[in-house]
N, C-alpha and C positions, 0 to 999 in steps of 0.2 A: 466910345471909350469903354472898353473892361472892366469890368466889377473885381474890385479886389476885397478881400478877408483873412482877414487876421488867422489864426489857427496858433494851438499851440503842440509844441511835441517835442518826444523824449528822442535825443541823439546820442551814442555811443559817444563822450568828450574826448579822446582821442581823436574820432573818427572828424568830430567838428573843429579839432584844431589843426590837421593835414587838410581839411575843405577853406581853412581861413588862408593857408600857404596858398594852395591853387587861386582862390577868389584873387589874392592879392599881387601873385604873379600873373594874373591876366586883367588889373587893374578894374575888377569891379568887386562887388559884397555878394556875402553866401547868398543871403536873399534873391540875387537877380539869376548866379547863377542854380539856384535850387528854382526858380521858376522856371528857367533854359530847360533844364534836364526832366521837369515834370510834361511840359510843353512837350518836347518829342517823341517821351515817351507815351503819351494821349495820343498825338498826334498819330504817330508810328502805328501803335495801335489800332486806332480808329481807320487807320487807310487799308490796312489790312485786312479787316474786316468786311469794309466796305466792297472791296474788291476780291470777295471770298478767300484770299488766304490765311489758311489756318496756324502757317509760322510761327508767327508769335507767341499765337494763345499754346501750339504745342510746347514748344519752350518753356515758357510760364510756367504751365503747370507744370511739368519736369522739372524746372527748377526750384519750385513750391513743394516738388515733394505730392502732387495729387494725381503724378503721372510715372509708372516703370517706365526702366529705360526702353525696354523693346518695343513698349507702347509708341513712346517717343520716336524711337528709330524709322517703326514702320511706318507712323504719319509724317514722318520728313523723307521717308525714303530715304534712308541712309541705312547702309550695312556693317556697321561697326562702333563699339562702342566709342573708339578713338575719335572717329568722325562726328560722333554727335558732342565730345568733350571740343574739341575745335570749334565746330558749330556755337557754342555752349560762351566758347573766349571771345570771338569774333562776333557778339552780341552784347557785351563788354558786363556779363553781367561778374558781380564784385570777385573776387580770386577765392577768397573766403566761401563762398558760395560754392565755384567750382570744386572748390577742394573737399569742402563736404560731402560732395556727389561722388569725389572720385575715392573719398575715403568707405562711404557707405558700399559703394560698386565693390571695393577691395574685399570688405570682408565676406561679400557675399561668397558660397560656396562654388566652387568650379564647375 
């Protein structure tokens, strides 16, 4: 059986009353689906790793902010910035997120 623990933490209250619509249209509580979504993403993670791709962790940090984009690009192999903002959706990270990257990208100089 699994050890569980409590924890406590601070959410955006907007953010947690659109997660109570979802929880509720798919008939379970934030709780089991914030476990779902912690779980894959370890999961997802840890497999990747495991099986030396660096995907992810490239991602990550581009998304975090602790990676340029070229850097990004060139460790996924991709040659555009378009394709690593696609890349970037189709990893479902938050739209807020993307948008910050694609606003920071913007003002950079040409």
């Amino acid at each position: 059986m699994a050890r569980t623990v409590k924890f406590t933490t601070v959410v955006d209250g907007d953010l947690l009353e659109r997660a109570k619509v979802i929880a509720a249209q798919a008939d379970t509580s934030i709780n089991a689906r914030f476990n779902a979504e912690l779980r894959c993403l370890v999961e997802t993670f840890e497999a990747a790793e495991a099986s030396g791709n660096q995907n992810l962790r490239i991602l990550l940090d581009f998304s975090l902010g602790r990676m340029e984009s070229q850097a990004a690009m060139e460790g996924l192999g991709i040659e555009s910035e378009e394709g690593l903002f696609l890349l970037m959706a189709q990893a479902r990270l938050p739209d807020a997120v993307i948008q910050g990257m694609v606003d920071r990208l913007d003002s950079l100089p040409s």
